[in-house]
C-alpha positions as CSV (number, residue, x, y, z in Angstrom):
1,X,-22.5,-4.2,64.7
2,X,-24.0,-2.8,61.7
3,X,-26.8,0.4,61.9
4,X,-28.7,1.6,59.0
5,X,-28.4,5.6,60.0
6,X,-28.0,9.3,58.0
7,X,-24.8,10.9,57.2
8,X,-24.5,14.5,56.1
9,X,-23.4,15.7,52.9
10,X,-24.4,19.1,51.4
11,X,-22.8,22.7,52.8
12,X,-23.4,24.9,55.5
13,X,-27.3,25.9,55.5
14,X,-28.0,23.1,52.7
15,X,-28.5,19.6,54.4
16,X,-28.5,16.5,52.0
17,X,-28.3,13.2,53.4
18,X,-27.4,9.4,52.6
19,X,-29.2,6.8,54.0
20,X,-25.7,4.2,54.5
21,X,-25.4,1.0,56.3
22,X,-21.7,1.3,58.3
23,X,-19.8,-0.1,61.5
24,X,-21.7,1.2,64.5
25,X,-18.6,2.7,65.9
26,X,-17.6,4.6,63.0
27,X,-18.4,8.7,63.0
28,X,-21.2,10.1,61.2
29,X,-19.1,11.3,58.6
30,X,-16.7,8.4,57.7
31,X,-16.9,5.5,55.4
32,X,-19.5,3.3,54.8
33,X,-20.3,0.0,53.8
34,X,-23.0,0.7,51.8
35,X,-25.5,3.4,50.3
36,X,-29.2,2.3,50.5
37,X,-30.6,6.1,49.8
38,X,-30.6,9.5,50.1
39,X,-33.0,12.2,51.3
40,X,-33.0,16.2,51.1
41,X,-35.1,17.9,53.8
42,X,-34.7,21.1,51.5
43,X,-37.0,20.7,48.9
44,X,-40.8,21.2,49.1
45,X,-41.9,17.7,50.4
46,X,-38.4,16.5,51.2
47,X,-36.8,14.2,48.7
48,X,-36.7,10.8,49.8
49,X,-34.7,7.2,47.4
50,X,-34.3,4.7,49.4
51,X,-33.6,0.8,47.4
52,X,-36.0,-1.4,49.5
53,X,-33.8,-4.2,48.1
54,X,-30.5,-3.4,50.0
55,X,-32.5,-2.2,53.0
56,X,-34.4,-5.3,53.9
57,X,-31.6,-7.1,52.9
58,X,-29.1,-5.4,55.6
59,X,-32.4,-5.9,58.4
60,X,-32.1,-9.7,57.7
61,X,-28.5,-9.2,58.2
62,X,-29.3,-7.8,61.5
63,X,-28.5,-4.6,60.8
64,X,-30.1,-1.8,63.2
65,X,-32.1,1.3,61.7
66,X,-31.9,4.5,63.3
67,X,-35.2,6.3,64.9
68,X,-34.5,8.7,62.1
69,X,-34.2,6.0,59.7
70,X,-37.6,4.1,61.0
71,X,-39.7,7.0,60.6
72,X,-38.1,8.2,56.7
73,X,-39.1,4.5,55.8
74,X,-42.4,4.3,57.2
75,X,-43.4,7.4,54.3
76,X,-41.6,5.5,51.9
77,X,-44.0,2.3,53.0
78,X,-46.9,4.8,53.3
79,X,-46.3,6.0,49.8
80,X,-46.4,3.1,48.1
């Protein structure tokens, strides 16, 4: 099964996300299908590039998004 979910990039104290589509039983950290976004909780009002494209296109696929995922989309939706 595929999930829409956050893996971690960045170094120790400096977060940096991608927003990937990968197997569900793969680790955070492993190889991913493919990249959709990213978002940085660092800066002021925490970066956030997600292609709306790929991502509705992996939901019709049946992918699953995260909680985390759901709720970085929703201000992406909210910003537009």
């Amino acid at each position: 099964m595929v999930v829409i979910r956050l893996t971690r990039m960045g170094t120790k104290h400096r977060p940096f996300y991608r927003i990937v589509a990968t197997d569900r039983q793969k680790p955070r950290e492993s190889r991913y299908i493919d990249l959709i976004g990213h978002y940085d909780p660092m800066t002021a009002q925490g970066q956030l590039k997600v292609d709306m494209e790929k991502y509705n296109s992996w939901i019709q696929k049946g992918a699953k998004p995260s909680d985390t995922v759901k709720s970085l989309i929703k201000k992406v939706g909210s910003d537009n």
